[in-house]
Backbone of each chain as ProteinMPNN parsed JSONL, in Angstrom:
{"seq_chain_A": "XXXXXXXXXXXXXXXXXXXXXXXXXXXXXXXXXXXXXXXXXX", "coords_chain_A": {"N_chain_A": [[-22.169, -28.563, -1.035], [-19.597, -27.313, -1.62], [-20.295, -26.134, -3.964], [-22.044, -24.243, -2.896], [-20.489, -22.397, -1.299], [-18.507, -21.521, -2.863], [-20.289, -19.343, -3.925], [-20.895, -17.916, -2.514], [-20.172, -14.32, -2.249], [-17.162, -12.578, -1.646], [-17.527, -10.468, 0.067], [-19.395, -11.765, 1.694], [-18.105, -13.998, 2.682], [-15.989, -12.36, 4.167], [-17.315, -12.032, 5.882], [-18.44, -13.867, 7.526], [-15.841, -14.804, 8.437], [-15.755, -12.558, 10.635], [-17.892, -12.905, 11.945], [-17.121, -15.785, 12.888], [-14.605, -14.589, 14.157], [-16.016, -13.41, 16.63], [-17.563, -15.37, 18.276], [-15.406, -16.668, 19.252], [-14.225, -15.083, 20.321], [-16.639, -14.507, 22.537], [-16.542, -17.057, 23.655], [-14.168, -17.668, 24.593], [-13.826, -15.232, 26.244], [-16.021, -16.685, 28.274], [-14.477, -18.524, 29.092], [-12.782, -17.586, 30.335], [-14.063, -16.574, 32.612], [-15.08, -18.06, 34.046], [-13.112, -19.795, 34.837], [-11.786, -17.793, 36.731], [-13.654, -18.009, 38.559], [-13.258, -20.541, 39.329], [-13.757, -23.828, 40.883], [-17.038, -25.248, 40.821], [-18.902, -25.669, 43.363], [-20.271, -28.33, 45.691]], "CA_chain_A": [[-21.59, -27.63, -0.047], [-18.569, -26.692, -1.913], [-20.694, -24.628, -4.778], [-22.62, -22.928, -2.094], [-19.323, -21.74, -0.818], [-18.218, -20.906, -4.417], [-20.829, -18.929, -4.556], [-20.49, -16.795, -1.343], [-19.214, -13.196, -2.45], [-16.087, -11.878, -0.861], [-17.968, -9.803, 1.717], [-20.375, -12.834, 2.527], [-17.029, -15.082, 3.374], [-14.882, -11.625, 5.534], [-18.709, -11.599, 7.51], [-18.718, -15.046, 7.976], [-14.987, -14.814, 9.334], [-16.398, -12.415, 11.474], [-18.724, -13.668, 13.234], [-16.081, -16.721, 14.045], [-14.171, -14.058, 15.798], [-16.79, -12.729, 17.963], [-18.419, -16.337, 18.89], [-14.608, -17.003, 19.536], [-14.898, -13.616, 21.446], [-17.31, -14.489, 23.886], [-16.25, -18.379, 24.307], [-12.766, -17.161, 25.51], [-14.17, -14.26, 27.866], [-16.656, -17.213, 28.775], [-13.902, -19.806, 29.547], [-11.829, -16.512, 31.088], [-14.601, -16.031, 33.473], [-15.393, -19.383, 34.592], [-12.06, -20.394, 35.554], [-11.878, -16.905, 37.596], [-14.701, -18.471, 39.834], [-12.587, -21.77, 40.61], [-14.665, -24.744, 40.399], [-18.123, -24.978, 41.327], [-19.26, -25.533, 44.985], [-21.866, -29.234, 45.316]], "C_chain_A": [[-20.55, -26.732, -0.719], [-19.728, -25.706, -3.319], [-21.53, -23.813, -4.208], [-21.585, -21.946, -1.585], [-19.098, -20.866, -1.502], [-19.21, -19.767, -4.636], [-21.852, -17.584, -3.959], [-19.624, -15.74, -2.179], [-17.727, -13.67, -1.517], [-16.245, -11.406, 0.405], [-18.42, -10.843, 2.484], [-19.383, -13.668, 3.082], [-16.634, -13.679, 4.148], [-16.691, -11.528, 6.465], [-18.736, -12.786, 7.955], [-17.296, -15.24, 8.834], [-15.097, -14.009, 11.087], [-17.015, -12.027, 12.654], [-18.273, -15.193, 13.68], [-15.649, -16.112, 15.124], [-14.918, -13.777, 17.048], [-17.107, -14.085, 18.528], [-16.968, -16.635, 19.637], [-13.985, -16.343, 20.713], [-15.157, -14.173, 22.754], [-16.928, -16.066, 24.701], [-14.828, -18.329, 24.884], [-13.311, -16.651, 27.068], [-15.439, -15.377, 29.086], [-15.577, -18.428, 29.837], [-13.371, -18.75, 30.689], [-12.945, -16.599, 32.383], [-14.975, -17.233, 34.319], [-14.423, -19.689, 35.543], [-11.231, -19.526, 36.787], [-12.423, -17.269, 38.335], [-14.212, -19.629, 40.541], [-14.156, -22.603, 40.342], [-15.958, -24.986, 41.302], [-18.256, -26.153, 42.592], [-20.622, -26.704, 44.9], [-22.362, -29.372, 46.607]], "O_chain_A": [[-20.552, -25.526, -0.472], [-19.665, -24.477, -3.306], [-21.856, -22.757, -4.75], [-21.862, -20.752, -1.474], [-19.274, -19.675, -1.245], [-18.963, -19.125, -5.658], [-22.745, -16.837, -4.36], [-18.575, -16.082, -2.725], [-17.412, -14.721, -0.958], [-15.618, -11.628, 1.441], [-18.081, -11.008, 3.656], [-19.756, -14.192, 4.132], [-17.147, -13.851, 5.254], [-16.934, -10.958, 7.528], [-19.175, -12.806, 9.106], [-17.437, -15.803, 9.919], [-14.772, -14.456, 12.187], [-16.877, -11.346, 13.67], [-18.846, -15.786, 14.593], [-15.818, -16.374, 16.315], [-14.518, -13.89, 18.207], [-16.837, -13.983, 19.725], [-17.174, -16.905, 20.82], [-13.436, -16.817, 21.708], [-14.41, -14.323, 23.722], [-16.985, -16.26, 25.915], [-14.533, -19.162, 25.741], [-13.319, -17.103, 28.213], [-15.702, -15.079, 30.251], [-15.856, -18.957, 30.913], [-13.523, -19.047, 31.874], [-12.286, -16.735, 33.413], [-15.144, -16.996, 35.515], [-14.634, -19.84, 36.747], [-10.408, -20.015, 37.561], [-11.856, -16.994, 39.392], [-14.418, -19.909, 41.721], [-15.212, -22.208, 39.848], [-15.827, -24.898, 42.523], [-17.742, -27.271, 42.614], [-21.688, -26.419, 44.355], [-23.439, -29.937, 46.798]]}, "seq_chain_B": "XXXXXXXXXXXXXXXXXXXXXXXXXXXXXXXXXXXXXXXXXXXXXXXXXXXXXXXXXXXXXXXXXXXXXXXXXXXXXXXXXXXXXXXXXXXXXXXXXXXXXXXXXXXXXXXXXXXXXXXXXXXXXXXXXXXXXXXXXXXXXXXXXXXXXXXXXXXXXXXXXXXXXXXX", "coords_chain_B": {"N_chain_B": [[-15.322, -4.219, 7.592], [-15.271, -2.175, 5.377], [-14.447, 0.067, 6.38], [-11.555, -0.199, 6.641], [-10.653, -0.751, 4.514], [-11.353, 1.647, 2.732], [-9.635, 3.42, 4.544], [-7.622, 2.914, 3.642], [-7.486, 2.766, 0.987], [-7.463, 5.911, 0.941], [-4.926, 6.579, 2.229], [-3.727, 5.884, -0.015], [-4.681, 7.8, -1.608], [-4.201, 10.546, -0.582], [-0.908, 9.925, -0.818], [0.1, 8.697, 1.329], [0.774, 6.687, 0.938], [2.128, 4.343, -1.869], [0.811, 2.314, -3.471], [-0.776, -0.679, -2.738], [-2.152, -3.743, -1.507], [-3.853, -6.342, -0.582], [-3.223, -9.521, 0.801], [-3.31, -12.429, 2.569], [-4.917, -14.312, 4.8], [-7.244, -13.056, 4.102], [-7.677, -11.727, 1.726], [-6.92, -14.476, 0.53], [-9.684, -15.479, 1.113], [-11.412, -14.07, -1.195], [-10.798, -16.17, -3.226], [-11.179, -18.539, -2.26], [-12.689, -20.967, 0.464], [-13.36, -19.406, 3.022], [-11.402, -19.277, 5.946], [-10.852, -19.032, 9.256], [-9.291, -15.945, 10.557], [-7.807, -13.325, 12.419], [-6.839, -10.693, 11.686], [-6.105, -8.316, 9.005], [-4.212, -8.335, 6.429], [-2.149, -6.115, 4.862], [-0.264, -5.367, 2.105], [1.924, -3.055, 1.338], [3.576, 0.255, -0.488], [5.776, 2.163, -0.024], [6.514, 5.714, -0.488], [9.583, 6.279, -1.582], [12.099, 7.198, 0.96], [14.377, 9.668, 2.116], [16.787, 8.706, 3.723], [16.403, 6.609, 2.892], [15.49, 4.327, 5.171], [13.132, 2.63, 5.856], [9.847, 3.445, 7.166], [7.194, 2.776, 9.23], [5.779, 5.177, 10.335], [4.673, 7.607, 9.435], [2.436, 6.308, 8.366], [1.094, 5.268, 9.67], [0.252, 6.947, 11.645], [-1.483, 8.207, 9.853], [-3.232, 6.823, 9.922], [-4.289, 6.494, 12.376], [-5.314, 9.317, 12.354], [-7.464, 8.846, 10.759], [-9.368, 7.186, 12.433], [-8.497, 4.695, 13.345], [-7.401, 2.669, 15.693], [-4.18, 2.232, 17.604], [-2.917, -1.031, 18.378], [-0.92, -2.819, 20.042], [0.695, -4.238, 17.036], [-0.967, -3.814, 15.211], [-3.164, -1.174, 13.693], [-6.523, -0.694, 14.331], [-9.478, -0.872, 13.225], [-12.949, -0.903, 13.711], [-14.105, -4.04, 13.513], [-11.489, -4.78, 13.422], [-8.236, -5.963, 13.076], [-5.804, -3.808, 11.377], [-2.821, -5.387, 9.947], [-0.228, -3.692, 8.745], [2.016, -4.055, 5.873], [5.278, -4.187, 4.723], [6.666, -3.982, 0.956], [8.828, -6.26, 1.284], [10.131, -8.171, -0.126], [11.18, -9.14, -3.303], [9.447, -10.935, -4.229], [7.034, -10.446, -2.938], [6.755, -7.649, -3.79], [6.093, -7.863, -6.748], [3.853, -9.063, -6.022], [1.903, -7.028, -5.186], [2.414, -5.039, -7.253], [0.946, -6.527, -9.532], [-1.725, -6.936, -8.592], [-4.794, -7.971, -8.18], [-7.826, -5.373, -9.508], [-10.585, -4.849, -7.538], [-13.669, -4.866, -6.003], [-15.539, -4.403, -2.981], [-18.373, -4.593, -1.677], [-18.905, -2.413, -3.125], [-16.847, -0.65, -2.596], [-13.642, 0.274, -3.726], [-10.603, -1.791, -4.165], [-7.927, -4.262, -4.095], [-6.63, -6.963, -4.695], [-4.232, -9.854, -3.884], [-3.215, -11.762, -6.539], [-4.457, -15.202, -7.366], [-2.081, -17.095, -7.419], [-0.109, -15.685, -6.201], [-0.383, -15.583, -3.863], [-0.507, -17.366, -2.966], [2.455, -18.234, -3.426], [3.559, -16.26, -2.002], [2.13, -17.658, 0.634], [3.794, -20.285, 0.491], [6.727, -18.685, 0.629], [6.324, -17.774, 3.212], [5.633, -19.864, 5.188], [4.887, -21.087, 7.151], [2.226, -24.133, 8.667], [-0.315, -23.247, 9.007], [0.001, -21.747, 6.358], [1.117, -23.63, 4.828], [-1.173, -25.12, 4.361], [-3.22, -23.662, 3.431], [-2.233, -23.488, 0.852], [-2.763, -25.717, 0.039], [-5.407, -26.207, 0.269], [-6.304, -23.707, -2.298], [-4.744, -25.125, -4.13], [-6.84, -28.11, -3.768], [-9.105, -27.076, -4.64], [-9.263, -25.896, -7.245], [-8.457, -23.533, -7.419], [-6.605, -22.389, -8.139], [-3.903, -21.987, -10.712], [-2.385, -24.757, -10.997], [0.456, -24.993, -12.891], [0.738, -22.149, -13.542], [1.54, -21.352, -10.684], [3.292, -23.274, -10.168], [5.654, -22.549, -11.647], [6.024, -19.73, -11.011], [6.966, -20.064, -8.221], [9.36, -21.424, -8.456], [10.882, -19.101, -9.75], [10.859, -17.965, -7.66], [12.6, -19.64, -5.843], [10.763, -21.424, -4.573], [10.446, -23.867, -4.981], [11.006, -26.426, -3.599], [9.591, -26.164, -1.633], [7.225, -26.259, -2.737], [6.433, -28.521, -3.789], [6.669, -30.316, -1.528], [4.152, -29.48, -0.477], [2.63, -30.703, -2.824], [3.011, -33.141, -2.846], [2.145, -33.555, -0.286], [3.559, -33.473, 2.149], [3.775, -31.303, 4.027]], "CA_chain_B": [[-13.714, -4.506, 7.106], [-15.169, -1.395, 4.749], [-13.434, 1.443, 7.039], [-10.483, -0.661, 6.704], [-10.498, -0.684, 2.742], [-11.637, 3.338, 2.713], [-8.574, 3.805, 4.747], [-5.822, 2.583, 3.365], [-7.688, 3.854, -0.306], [-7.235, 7.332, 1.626], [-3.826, 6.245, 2.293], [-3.212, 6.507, -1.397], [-5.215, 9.11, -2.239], [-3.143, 10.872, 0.066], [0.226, 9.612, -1.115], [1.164, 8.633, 2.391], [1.379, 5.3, 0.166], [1.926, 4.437, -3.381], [-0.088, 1.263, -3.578], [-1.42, -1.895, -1.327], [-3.191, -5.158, -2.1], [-4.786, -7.369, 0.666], [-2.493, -10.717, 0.812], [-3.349, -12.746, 4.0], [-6.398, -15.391, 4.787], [-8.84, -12.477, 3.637], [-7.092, -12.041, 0.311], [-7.626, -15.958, 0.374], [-10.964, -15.487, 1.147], [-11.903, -13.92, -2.475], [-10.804, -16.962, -3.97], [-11.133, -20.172, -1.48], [-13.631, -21.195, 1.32], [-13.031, -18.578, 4.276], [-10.443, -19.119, 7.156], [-10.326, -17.49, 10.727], [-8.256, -14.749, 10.415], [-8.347, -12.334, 13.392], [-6.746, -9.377, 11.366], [-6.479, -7.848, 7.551], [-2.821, -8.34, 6.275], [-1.994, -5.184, 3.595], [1.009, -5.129, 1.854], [1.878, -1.484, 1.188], [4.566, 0.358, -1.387], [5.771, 3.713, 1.069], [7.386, 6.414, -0.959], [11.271, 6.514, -1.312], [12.448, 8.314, 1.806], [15.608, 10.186, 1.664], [18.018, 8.169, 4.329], [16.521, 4.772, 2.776], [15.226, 3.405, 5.808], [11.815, 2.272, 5.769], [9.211, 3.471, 8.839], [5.682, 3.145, 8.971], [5.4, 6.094, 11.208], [3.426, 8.446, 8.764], [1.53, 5.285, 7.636], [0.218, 4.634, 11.316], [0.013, 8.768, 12.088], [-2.591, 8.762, 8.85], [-4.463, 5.786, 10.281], [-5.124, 6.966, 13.823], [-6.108, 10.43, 11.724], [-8.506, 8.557, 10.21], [-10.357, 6.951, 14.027], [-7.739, 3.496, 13.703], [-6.506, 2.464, 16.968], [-2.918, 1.52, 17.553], [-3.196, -1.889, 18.985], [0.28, -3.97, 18.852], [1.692, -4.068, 15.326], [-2.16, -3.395, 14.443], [-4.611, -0.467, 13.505], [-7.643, -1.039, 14.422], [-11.254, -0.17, 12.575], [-13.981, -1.669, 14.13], [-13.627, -5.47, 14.102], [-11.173, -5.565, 12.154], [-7.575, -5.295, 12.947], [-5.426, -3.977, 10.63], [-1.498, -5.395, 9.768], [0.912, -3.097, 7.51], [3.295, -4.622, 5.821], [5.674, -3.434, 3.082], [6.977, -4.731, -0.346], [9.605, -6.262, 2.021], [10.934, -8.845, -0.934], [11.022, -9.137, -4.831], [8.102, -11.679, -4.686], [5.827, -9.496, -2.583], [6.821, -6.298, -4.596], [5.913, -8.528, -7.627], [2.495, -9.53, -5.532], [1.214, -5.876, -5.106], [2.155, -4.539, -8.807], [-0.03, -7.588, -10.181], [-2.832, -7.535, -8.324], [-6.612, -7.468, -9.488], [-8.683, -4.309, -8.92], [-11.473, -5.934, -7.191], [-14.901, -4.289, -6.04], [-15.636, -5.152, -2.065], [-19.384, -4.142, -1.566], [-18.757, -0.752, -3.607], [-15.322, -0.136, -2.386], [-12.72, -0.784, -4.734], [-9.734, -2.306, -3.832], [-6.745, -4.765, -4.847], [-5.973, -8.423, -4.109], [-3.088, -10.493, -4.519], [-3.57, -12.936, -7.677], [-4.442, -15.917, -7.06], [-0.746, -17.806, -7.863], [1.007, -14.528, -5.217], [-1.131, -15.322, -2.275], [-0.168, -19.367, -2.329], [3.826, -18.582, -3.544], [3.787, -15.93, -0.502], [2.26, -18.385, 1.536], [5.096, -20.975, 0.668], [7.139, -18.189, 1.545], [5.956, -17.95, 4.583], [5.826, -21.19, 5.553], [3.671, -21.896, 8.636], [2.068, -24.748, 8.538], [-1.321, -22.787, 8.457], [0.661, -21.155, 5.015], [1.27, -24.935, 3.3], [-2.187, -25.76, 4.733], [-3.596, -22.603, 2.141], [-2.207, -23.463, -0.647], [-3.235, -26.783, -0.51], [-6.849, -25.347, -0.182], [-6.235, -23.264, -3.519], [-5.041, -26.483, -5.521], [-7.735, -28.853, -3.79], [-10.348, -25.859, -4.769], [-8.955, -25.82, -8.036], [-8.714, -21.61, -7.775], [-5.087, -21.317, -8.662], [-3.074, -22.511, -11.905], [-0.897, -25.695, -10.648], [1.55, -24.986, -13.571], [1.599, -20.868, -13.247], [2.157, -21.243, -9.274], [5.286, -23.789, -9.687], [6.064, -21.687, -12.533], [6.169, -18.358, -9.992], [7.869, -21.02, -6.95], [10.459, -22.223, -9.111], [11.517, -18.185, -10.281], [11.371, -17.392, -6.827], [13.278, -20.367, -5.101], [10.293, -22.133, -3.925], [9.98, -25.135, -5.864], [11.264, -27.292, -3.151], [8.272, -25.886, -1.234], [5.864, -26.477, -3.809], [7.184, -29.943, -4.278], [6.372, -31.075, -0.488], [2.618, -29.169, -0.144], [1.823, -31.392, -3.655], [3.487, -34.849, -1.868], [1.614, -33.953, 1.237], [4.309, -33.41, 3.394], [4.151, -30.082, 4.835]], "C_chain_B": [[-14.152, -2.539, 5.783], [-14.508, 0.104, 4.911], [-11.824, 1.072, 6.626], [-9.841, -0.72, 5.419], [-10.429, 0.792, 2.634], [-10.191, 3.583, 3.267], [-7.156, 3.654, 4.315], [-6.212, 3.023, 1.679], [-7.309, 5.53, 0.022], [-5.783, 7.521, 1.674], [-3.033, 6.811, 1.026], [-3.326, 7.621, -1.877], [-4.381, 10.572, -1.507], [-1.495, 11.377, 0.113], [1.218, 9.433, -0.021], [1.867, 7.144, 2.06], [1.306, 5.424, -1.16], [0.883, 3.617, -3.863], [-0.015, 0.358, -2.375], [-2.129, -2.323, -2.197], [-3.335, -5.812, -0.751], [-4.252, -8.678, -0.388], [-3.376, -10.798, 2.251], [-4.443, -13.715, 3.367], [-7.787, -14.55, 3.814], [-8.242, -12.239, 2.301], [-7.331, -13.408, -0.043], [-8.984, -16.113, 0.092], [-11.866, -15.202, -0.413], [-11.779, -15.414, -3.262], [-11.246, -17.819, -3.546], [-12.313, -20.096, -0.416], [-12.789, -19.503, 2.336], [-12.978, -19.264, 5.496], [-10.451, -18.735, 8.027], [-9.325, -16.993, 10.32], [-8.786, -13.989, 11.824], [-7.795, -10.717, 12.921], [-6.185, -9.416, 9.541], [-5.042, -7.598, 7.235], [-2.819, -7.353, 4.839], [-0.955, -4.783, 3.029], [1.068, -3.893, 1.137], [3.522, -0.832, 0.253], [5.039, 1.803, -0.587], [6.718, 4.427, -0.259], [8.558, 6.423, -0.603], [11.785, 7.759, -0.144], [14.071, 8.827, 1.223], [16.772, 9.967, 1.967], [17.803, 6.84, 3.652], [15.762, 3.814, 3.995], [13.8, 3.265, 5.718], [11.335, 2.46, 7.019], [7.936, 3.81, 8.304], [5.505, 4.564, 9.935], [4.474, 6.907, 10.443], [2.477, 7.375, 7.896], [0.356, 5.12, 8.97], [-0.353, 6.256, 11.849], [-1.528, 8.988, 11.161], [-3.654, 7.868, 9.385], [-5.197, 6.169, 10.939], [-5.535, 8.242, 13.561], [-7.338, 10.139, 11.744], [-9.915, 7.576, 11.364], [-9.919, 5.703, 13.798], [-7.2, 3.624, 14.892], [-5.847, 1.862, 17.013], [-2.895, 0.514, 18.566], [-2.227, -3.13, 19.016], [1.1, -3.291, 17.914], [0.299, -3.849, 14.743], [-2.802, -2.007, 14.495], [-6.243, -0.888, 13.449], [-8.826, -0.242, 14.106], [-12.17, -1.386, 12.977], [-13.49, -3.217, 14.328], [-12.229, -5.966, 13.598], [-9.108, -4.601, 12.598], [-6.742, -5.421, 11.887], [-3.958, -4.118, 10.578], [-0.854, -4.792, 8.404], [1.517, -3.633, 7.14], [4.049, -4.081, 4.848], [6.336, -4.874, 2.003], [8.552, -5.291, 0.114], [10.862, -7.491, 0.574], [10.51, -8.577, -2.204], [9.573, -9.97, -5.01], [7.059, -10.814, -3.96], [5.772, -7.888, -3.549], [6.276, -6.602, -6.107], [3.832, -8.859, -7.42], [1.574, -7.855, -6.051], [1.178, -5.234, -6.95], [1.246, -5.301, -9.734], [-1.129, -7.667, -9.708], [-3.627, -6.962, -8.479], [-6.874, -6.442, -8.728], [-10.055, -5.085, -8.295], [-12.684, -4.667, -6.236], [-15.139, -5.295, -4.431], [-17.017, -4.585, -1.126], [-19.549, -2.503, -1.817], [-17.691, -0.445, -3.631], [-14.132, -1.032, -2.668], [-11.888, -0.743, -4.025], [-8.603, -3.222, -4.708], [-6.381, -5.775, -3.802], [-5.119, -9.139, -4.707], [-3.928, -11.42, -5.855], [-3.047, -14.178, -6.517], [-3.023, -17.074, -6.83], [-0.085, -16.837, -6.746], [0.37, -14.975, -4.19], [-0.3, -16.907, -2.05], [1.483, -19.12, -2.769], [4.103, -17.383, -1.858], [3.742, -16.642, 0.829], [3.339, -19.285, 1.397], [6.532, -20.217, 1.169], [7.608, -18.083, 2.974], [6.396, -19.143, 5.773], [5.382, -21.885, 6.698], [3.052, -22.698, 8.386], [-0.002, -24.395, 8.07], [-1.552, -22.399, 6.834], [0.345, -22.316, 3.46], [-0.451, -24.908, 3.393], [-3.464, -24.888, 3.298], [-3.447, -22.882, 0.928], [-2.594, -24.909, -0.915], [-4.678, -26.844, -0.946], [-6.896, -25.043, -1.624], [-6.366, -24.576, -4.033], [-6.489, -27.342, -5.275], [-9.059, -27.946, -4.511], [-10.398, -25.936, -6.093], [-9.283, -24.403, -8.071], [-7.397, -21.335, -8.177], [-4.582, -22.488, -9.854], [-1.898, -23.604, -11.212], [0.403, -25.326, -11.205], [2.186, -23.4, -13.306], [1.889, -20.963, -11.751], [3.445, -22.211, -9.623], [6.011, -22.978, -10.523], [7.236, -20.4, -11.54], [7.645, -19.152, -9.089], [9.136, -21.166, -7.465], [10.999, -20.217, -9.199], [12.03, -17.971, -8.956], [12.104, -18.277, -5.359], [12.193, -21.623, -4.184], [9.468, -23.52, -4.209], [9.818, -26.404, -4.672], [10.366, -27.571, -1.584], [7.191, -26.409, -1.692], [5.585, -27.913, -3.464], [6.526, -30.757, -3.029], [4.693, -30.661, -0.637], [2.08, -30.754, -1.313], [1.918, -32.84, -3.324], [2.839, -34.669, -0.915], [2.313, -33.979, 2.158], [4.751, -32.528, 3.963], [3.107, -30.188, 6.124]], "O_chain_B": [[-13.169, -1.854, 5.499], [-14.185, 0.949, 4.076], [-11.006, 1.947, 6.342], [-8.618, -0.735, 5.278], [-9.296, 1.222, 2.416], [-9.42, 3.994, 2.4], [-6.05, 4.123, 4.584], [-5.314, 3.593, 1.058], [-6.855, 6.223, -0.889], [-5.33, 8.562, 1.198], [-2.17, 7.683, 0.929], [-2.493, 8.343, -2.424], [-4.079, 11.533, -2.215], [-0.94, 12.361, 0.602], [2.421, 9.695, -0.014], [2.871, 6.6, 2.521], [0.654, 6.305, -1.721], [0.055, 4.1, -4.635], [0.6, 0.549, -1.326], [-2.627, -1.834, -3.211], [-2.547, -5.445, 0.121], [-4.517, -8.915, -1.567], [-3.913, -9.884, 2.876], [-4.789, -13.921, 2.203], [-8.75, -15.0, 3.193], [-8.719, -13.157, 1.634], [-8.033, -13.548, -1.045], [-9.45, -16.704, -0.883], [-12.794, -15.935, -0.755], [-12.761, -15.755, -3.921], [-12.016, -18.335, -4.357], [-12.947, -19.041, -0.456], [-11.787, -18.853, 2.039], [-13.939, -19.751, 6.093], [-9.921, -17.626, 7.966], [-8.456, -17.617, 9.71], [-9.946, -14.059, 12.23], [-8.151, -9.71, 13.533], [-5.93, -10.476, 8.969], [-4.566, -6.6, 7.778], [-3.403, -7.754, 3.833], [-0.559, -3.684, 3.419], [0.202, -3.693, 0.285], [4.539, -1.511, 0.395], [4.168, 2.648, -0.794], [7.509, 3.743, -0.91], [8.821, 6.557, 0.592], [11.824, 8.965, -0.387], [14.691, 8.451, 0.228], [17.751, 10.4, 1.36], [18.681, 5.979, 3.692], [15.485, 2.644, 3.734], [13.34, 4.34, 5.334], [11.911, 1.97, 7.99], [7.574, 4.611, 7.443], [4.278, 4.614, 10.024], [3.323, 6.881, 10.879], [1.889, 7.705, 6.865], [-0.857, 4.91, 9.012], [-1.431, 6.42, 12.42], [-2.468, 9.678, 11.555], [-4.847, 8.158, 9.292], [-6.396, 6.335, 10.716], [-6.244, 8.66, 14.477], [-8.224, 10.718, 12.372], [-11.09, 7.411, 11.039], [-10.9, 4.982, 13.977], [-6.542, 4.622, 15.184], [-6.117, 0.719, 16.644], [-2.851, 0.947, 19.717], [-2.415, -4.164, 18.376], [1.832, -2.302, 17.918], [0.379, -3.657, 13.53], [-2.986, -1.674, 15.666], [-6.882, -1.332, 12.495], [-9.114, 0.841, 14.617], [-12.074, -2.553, 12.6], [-12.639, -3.547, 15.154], [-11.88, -7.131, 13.406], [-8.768, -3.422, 12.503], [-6.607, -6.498, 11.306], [-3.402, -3.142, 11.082], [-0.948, -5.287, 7.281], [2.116, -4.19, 8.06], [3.434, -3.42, 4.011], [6.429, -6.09, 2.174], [9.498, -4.873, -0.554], [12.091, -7.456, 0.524], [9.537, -7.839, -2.36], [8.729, -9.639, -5.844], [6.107, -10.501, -4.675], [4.754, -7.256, -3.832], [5.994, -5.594, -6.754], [2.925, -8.868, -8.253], [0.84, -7.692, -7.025], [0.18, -5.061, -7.649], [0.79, -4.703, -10.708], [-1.844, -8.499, -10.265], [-3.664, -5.778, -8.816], [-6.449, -6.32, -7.58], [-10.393, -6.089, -8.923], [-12.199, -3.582, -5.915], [-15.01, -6.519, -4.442], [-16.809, -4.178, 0.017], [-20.063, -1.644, -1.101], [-17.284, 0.102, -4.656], [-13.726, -2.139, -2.315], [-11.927, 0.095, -3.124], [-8.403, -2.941, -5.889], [-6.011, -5.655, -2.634], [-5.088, -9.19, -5.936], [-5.145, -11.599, -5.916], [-2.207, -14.305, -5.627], [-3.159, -17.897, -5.925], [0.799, -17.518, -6.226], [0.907, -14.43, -3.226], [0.332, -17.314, -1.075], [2.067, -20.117, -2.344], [4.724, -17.752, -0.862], [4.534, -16.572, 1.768], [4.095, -19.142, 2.358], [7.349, -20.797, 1.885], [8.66, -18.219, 3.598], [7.143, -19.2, 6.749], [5.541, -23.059, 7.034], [2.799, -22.391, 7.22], [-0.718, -24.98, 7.257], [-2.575, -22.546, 6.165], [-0.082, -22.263, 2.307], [-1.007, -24.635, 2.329], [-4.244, -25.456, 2.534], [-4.244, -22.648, 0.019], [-2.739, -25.27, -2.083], [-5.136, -27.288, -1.999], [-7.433, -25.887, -2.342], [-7.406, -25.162, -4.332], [-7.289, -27.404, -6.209], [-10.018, -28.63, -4.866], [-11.553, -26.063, -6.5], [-10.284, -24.023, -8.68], [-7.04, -20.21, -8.528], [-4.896, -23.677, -9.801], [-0.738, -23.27, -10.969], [1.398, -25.263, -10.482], [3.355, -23.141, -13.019], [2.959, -20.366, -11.623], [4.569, -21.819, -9.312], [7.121, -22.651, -10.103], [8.453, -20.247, -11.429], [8.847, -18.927, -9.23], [10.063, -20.972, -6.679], [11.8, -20.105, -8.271], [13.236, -17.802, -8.77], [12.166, -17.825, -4.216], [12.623, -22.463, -3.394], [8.395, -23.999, -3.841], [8.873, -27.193, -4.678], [10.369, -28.511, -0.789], [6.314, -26.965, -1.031], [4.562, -28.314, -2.908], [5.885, -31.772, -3.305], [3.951, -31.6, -0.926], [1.384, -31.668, -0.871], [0.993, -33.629, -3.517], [2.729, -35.724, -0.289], [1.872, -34.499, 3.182], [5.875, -32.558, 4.464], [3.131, -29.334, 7.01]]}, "name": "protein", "num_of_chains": 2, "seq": "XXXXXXXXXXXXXXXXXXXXXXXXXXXXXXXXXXXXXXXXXXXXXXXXXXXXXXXXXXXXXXXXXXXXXXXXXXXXXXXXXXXXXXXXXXXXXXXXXXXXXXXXXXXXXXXXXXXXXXXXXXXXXXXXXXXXXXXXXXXXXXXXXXXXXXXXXXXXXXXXXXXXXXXXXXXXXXXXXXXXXXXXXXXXXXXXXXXXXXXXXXXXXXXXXX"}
């Protein structure tokens, strides 16, 4: 694992950061939107 | 992040700056695994004004020239926001004059050395900061002896000293 890392450019690790932010992105605006609705209705 | 390099090369070319190097997690990033970061930390050298005081104002005026949006304490290019900072101490003014020319899919640039990014982070000192440089040593990407070397000139031995005990 660690010499595949090693062995990631520069660009290939700031693209891999990212696309943390964005997944981190949408799982926010996902939690954000959820907890706007109040808890689900059985 | 390549608008974000172009611009602050423009920057220079310019002479609304003298120089900049990329310190931060993405400066990390060249050397060590890659970190979340949510923005591009650029330490910057501004020409000598004439009262002395230091203002990014024609640093941030050239950005949003260039289609950065003022967002915060950030400029923003695409995903990517960007933080100014200047050569605010002797060890960062020390960081930027030393650091490598470096090539970032065509577009050249300048990153701290490896030994300036982990004595800044002790600097620093957030716990994310120690957490970095322990990265570096475990990685084996930075010189144990030239970083305490650096730590020790610039007061941060007693820094150093805890990350390598494990107790930051």
């Amino acid at each position: 694992m660690r010499e595949y890392l090693r062995s990631k450019t520069w660009a290939e690790k700031v693209e891999s950061i990212e696309r943390m932010n964005v997944a981190d992105k949408i799982a926010k605006e996902t939690m954000r939107k959820a907890l706007a609705r109040g808890p689900a209705r059985t | 992040m390549q608008s974000v390099l172009r611009a602050l090369n423009r920057l220079v070319s310019d002479g609304v700056i003298l120089a900049y190097a990329i310190g931060g997690a993405i400066g990390a990033a060249f050397y060590i695994e890659a970190a979340q970061t949510e923005d591009v930390d650029a330490f910057t050298v501004l020409p000598s004004s004439g009262s002395g005081l230091i203002t990014l104002t024609a640093v941030y005026e050239a950005l949003t020239a260039m289609g950065g949006v003022v967002e915060r304490e950030y400029v923003r290019f695409g995903n990517w926001p960007l933080r100014v900072l200047t050569d605010a101490n002797p060890l960062i003014a020390e960081a930027i004059a030393e650091a490598v020319a470096v090539d970032y899919e065509g577009t050249p640039t300048r990153v701290f050395r490896a030994e300036h990014l982990c004595a800044v982070a002790l600097q620093t000192g957030r716990s994310k900061d120690y957490l970095r440089v322990s990265m570096f040593l475990e990685q084996g990407a930075v010189d144990p002896q030239a970083l305490l070397s650096l730590a020790e000139r610039f007061g941060l031995a007693d820094r150093m000293g805890k990350v390598q005990r494990g107790e930051s």
